[in-house]
LUMNURO-859853 format. One record per residue (C-alpha): z, x, y; residue in one letter; residue number from 1. Coordinates in pm, 1 decimal. Each point is the difference from the previous one (the first is absolute). Layout:
N
+----------+----------+----------+------+------+
|        z |        x |        y | resn | resi |
+----------+----------+----------+------+------+
|        Z |        X |        Y |    a |  NUM |
...
+----------+----------+----------+------+------+
END
This chain:
102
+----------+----------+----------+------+------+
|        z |        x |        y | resn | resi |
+----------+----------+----------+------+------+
|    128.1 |   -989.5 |    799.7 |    x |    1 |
|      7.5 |    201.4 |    336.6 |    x |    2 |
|     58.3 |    373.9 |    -65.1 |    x |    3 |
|    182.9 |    281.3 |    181.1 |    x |    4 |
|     29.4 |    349.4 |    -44.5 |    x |    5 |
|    338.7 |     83.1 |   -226.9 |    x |    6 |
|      6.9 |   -345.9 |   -158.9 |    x |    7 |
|    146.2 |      7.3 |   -284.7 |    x |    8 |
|   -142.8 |   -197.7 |   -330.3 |    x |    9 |
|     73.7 |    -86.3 |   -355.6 |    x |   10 |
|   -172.6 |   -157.7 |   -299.9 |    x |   11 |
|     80.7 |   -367.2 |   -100.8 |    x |   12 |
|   -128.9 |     84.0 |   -384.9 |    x |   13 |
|    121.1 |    347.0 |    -38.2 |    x |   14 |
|    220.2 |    278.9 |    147.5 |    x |   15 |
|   -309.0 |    138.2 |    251.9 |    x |   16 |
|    132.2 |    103.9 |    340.8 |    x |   17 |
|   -199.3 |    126.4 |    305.4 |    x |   18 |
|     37.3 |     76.7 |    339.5 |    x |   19 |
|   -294.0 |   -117.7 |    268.2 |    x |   20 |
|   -130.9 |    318.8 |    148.1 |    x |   21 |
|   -286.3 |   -123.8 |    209.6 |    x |   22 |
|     28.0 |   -382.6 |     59.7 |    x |   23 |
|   -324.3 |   -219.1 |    185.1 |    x |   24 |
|      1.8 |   -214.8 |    279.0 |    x |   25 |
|   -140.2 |   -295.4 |   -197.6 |    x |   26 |
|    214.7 |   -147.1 |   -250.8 |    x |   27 |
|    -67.9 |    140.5 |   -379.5 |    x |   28 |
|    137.4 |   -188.0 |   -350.5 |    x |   29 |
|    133.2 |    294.7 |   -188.7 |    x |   30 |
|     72.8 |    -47.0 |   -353.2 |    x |   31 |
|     91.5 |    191.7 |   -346.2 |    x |   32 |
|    -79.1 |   -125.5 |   -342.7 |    x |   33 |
|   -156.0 |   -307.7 |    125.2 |    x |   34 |
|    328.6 |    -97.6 |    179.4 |    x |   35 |
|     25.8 |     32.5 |    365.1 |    x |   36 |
|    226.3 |    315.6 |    141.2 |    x |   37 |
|    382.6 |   -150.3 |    141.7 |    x |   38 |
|    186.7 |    161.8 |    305.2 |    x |   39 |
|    303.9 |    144.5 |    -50.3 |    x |   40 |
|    211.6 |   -308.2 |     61.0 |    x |   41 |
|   -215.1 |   -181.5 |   -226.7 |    x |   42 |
|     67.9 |    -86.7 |   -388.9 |    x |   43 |
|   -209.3 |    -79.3 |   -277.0 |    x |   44 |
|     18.9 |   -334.6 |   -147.5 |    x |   45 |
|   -100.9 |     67.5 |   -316.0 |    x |   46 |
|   -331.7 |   -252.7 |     15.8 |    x |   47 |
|   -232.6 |    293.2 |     35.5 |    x |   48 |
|   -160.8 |    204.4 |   -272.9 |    x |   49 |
|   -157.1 |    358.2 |    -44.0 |    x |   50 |
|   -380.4 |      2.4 |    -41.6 |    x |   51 |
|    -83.3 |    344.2 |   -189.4 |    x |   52 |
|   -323.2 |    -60.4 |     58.7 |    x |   53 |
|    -31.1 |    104.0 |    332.8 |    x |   54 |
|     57.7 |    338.1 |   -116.4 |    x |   55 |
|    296.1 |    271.1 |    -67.0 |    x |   56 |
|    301.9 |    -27.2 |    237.7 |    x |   57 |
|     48.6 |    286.2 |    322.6 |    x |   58 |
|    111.9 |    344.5 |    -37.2 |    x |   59 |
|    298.6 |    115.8 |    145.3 |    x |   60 |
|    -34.3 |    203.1 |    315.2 |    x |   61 |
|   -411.3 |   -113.8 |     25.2 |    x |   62 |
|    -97.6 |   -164.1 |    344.4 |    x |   63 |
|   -241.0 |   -296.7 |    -28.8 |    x |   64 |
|   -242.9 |   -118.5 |    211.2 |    x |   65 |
|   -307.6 |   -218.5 |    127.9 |    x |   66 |
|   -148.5 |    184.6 |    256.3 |    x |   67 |
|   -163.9 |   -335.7 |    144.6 |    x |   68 |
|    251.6 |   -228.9 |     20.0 |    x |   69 |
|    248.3 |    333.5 |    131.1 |    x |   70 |
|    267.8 |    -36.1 |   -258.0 |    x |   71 |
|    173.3 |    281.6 |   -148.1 |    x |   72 |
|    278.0 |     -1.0 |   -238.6 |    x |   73 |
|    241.6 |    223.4 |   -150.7 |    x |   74 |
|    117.0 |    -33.6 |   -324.1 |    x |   75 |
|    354.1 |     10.6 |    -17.1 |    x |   76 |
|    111.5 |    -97.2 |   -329.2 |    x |   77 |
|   -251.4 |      1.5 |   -294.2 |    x |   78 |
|    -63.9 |   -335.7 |   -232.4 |    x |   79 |
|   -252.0 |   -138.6 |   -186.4 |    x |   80 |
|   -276.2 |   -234.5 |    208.2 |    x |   81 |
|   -259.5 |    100.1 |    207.6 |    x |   82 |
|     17.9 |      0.8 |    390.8 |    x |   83 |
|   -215.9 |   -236.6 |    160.2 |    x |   84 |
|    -92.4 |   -124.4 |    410.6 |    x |   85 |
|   -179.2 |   -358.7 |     53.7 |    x |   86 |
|    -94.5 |      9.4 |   -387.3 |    x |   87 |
|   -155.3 |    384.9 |    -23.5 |    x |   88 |
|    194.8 |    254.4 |   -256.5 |    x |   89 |
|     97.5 |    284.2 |    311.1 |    x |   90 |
|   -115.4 |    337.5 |   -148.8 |    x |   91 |
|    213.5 |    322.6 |     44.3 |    x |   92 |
|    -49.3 |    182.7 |    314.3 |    x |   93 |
|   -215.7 |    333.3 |    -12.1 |    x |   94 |
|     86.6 |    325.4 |    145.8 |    x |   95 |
|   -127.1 |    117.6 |    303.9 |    x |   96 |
|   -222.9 |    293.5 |   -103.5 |    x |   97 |
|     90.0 |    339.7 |    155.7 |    x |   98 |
|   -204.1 |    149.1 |    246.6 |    x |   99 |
|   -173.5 |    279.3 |   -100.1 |    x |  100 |
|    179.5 |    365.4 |    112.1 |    x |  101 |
|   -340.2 |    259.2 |     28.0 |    x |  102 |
+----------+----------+----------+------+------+
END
């Protein structure tokens, strides 16, 4: 799937929304749960189910993000199923650490 900044995505297996903050130039397969993420004129079809396996589901507000393939997501709506790009679980996004004031 080709990616843009402000796309907007939801699960196909659960009710996991998220936002594309950072998108790449090469095309990435995003999926949750196993299932592979659906624009927003897209609907499920009710062939595809939730792998738990994969790990717990996002948390609501928590960015996303594999620094070398440049994707970034936002997590937009909570569910259960983990986040994943080309087959790799996305871990959240760290904070920047603070410079130091002395």
């Amino acid at each position: 799937m080709k990616l843009k900044a402000g796309l907007k995505l939801q699960s196909a297996v659960s009710d996991v929304q998220v936002v594309v903050v950072r998108a790449p130039d090469d095309e990435v397969e995003l999926a949750c749960g196993g299932a592979p993420l659906l624009g927003p004129d897209d609907q499920a079809d009710g062939s595809a189910s939730l792998d738990a396996s994969l790990g717990d589901g996002p948390a609501l507000g928590k960015r996303y993000a594999d620094e070398d393939l440049g994707v970034e997501l936002l997590c937009t709506k909570a569910g259960d199923g983990a986040l994943t790009a080309n087959g790799t679980v996305l871990p959240v996004k760290g904070a920047k650490p603070l410079p130091a004031s002395d």
